[in-house]
N, C-alpha and C positions, 0 to 999 in steps of 0.2 A: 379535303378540298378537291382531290383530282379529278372526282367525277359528282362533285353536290352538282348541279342543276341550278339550285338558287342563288349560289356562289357566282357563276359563270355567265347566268344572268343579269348579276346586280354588275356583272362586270362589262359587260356589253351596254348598260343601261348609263354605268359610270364612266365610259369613253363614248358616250353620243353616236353608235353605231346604229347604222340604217338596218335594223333585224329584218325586215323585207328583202331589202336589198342583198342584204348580207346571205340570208340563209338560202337565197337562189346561188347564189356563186356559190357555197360550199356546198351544193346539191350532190357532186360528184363523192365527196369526201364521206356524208353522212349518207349516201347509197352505199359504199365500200365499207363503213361501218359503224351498222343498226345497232352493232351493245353497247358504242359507247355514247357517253354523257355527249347530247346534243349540242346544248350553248358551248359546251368546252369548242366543238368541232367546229362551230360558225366562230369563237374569237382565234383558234388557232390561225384557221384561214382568212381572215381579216388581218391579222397581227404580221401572217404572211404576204397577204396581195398587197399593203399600203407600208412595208417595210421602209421602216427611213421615216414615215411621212406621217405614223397613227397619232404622233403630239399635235400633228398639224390638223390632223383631221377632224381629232376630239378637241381643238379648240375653234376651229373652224364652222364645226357643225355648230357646236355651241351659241356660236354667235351669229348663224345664220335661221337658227333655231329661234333665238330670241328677236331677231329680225324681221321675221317672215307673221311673226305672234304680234308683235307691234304692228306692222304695217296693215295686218289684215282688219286691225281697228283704226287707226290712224290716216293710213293712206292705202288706201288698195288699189288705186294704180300705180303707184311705185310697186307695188308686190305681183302686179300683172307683167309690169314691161319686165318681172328676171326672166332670164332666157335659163332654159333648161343646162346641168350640168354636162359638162362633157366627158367622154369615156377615159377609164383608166386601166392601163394596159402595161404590166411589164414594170411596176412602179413611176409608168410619165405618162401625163394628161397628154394624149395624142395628139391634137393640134397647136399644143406649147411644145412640143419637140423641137421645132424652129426655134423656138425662143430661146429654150437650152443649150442651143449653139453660141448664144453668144451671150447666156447668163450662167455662170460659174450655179452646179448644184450644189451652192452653201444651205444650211437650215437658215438662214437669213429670210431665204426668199422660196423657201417650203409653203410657206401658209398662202403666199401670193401664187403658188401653181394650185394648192388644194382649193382656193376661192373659185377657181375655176374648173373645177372640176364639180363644185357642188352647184353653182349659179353662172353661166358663162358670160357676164357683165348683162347688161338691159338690151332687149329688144330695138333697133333703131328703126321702128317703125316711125311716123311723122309724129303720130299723137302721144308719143311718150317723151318728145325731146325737151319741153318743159317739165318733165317729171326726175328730171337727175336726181339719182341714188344721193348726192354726194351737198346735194343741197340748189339753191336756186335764190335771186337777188333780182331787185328792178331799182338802177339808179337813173335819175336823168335820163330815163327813156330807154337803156343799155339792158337789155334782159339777159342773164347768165344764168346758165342751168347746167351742173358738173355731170353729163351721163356715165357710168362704169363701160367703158368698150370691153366687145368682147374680144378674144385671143383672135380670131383674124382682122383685127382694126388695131391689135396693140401695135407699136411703133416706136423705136430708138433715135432720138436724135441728140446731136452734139450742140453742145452749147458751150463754147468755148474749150476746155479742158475736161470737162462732163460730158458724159453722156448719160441722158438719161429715159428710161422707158415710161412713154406716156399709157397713163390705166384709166386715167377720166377726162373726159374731154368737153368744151363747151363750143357745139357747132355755131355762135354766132360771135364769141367773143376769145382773146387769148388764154382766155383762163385755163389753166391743166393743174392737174396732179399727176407724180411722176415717180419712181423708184428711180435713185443714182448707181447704175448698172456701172459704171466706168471714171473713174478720177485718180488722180494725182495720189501717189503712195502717201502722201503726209497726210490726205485727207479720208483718209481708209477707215481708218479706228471713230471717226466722228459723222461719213455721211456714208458710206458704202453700203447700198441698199436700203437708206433712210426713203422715206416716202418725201418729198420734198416739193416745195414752188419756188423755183430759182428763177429768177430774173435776169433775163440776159444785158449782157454789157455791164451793168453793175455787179454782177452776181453778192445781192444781198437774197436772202433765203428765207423760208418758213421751214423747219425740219420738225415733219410730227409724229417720226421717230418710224422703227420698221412696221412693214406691213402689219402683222400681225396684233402688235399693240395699237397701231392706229385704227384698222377697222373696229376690234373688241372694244375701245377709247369710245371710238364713234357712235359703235350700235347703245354702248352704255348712258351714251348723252340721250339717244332717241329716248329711250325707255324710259328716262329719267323724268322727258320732257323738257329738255332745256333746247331743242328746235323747235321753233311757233311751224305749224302746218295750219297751211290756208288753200283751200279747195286738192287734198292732196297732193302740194307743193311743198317742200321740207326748206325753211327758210336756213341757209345756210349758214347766215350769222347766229350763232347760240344767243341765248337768252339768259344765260345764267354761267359767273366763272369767272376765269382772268380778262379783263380785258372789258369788263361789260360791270353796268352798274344802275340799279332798280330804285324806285321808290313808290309810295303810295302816299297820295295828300288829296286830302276832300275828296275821298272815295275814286280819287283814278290813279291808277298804279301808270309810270313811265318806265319803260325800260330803252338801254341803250347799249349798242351793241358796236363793236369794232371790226374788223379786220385789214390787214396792208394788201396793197392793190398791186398784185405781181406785175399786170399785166398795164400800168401805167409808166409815164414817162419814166427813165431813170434818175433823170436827173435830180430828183426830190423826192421824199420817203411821199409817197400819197395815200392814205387810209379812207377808207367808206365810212361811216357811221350809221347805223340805221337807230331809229328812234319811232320807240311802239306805244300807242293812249291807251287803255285801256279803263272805260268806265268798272269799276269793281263792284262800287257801294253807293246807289244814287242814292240813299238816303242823309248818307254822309256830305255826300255835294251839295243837298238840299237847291236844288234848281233843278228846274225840266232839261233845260241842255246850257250849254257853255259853249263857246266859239273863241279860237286860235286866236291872239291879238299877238302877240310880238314873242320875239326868242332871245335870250340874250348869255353868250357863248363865253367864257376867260380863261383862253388858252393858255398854257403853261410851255415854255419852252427852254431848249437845254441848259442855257445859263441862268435858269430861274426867273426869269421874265415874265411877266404877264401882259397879254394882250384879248381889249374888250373886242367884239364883234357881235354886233346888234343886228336887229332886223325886224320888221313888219312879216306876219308872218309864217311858212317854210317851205321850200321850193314853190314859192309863188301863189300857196294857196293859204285859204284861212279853213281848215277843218273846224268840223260842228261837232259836239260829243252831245249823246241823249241815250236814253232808255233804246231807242230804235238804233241809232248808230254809234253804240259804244266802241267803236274799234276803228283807232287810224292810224295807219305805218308811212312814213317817207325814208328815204335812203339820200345819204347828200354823204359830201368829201370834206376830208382835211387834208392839209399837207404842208410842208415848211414853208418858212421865210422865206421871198424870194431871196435874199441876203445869201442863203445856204442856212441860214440855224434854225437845227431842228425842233421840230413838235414834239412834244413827251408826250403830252395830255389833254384833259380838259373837263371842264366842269360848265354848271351853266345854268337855267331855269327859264321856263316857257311861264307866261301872262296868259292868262283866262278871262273873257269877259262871262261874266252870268247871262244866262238869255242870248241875244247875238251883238254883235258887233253895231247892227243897226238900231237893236230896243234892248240897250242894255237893262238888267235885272236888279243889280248891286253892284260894291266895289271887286274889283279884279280880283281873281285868284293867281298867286300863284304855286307853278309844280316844280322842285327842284330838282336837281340832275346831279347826283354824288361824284365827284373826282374819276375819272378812268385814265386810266394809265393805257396810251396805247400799244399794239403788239408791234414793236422797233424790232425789224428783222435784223438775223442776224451776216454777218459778213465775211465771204474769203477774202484772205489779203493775199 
């Protein structure tokens, strides 16, 4: 093995090593010496320049690898706004030096210095700020879009007893994503460098665990497809998984989507729903088109309660579905009893007329909506 060639190869191939890249930085080493096995000389020197940091690298690239292959079908302007990596010197990404000052070099938060060393967060040009890495949402007229900042726009701030460092940001709404750089010793073993959305003054949370499993998490849903992309915008609410629940009846598939709204009142758990038509099978619908008639909602709450909520209908429009416009998405809220008792869930089914609302075709259709349990953050006491 010391000096195969094919070995040392498959071995660079099996750590996601940039051999371009690579084999210029060892340039000096394989000039000093021509006898021996090449690829051994470019992972030596690799194994040495990214010391501490090659697990992070080869799983970083990995998933930026498989990121960058998605996107360039998917969305390619998300794959236009990365900004180029930054330089790596002496085992620390040069301009997170700063940041290492006041983030402890745990392997915790290894993968969160190697992300930027490979892609330095997005471009903050104007026309990429609808194109957030991290996903994008239109409620009630509210447009959020998660951009990745790069390392001189990253920033620490305190929230109570946290501190925590903001890595994606939405320039028109509170929305963030955050690494918990700083807390309370009791709170170490459960959020210390979790990727988190804490909510201040409540502090109830999303933890979607550390960096590194979160991005790999993430890029694995892209690929999966379980984010709808529309005009390459990555809808941030998944499509598929906990918290979300699909059906297909008379050829239109419904999907519906969750997540808790960090950035609303405290005072009451508040979640978004987003809710997607999708024409699948006109032949199964057997009508030219079909038009929204009413919605009708049976909340489930903590003491087992149910509560109807009807409507004409959804956020004040009545969508058409056809052969030409198969596809309609709205986004609308839930959130507790003003009483204080909370929302779990909810189930529900939307009214179809055949033809329109004005010349109806036949008897209504309708499409159900399977039980979802929603994502109840969780809380410091």
């Amino acid at each position: 093995m010391a000096n195969n060639e094919s070995i040392w190869s498959a071995m660079l191939v099996q750590n996601h090593v940039n051999l371009h890249v690579e084999s210029v930085e060892a340039a000096p080493l394989l000039t000093e010496h021509p006898a021996q096995c090449k690829h051994k000389l470019i992972f030596a020197n690799w194994y040495q320049r990214y010391r501490g940091f090659t697990a992070s690298y080869t799983r970083m690239r990995r998933a930026f690898g498989r990121l960058e292959s998605w996107a360039r079908e998917h969305s390619p302007t998300v794959l236009r706004s990365l900004a180029p990596g930054l330089n790596w010197v002496c085992g620390v990404s040069v301009p997170v030096r700063e940041l290492l000052e006041v983030v402890s070099d745990s392997p915790d938060i290894r993968d969160f210095i190697m992300a930027h060393h490979l892609h330095d967060g997005q471009r903050r040009r104007q026309w990429f700020l609808e194109f957030g890495l991290f996903g994008s949402y239109e409620c009630y007229g509210e447009f959020c879009s998660l951009s990745w900042l790069s390392s001189r726009m990253l920033q620490i701030i305190q929230m109570g007893r946290f501190r925590i460092l903001i890595f994606a940001w939405c320039h028109l709404t509170r929305n963030y994503l955050g690494i918990v750089v700083g807390c309370p010793a009791v709170h170490n073993t459960r959020l210390l460098h979790h990727v988190v959305q804490l909510q201040p003054q409540s502090y109830r949370f999303v933890d979607k665990g550390l960096f590194g499993e979160f991005f790999t998490s993430y890029v694995d849903e892209l690929v999966a497809g379980h984010h709808d992309v529309t005009e390459d915008s990555i809808s941030m609410m998944p499509n598929h998984g906990p918290h979300t629940g699909s059906s297909i009846s008379h050829g239109i598939k419904t999907t519906v989507s969750t997540m808790f709204c960090v950035d609303e009142t405290p005072r009451f758990h508040v979640y978004r729903y987003q809710v997607t038509f999708e024409l699948v099978d006109s032949d199964a619908l057997g009508y030219s088109s079909v038009q929204l008639e009413s919605r009708h909602w049976l909340m489930r709450f903590a003491n087992d309660e149910y509560v109807h909520a009807n409507g004409p209908g959804v956020v004040g429009e009545f969508p058409m579905l056809s052969v030409d416009q198969p596809y309609y998405r709205y986004c609308s809220r839930i959130e507790d009893d003003p009483t204080g008792l909370q929302v779990v869930g909810f189930e529900g089914r939307f009214s179809f007329v055949p033809g329109s609302l004005e010349n109806p075709k036949g008897p209504n259709i309708s499409l159900p909506v399977p039980f979802i349990e929603l994502p109840i953050p969780l809380e410091i006491i």
